[in-house]
C-alpha positions, 0 to 999 in steps of 0.5 A: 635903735631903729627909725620908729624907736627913735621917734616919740609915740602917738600912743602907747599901748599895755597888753602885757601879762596878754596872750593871743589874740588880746595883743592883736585885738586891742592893737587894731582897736588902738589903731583904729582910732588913730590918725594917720602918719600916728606911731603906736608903741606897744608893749608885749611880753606874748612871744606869738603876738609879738613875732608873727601876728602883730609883724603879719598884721602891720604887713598886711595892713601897708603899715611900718612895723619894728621890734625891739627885744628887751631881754633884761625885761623879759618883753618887746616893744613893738611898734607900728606906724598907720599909714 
């Protein structure tokens, strides 16, 4: 488990059964309306959201970002801390 996954998240976030851009969408809304220094979890099962747009986004926005795959449930969790 990594350093985000350890930590207890400000919010979590249901997108899926969401294909793109739902995912990218409803995770900047969430964001926006958090706090700094906020973690954000989301849940995801859109391959293209999970393995490009959400990484680039938390990329491009300075934010940390980690995945982790749940095979078993067919779904990532995914998550980003805002800056």
């Amino acid at each position: 488990m990594g350093e985000l996954a350890g930590m207890t998240p400000t919010e979590t976030l249901d997108v899926l059964g969401r294909v793109c851009p739902y995912p990218l969408v409803l995770t900047k809304k969430a964001l926006e309306k958090l706090p700094g220094g906020s973690l954000l979890k989301i849940l995801c099962d859109a391959p293209a959201s999970a393995e490009d747009s959400l990484p680039r986004y938390a990329e491009r926005q300075g934010y940390k970002f980690e995945s982790v795959k749940l095979d078993d449930k067919g779904y990532w969790e995914l998550y980003i801390q805002k800056s």
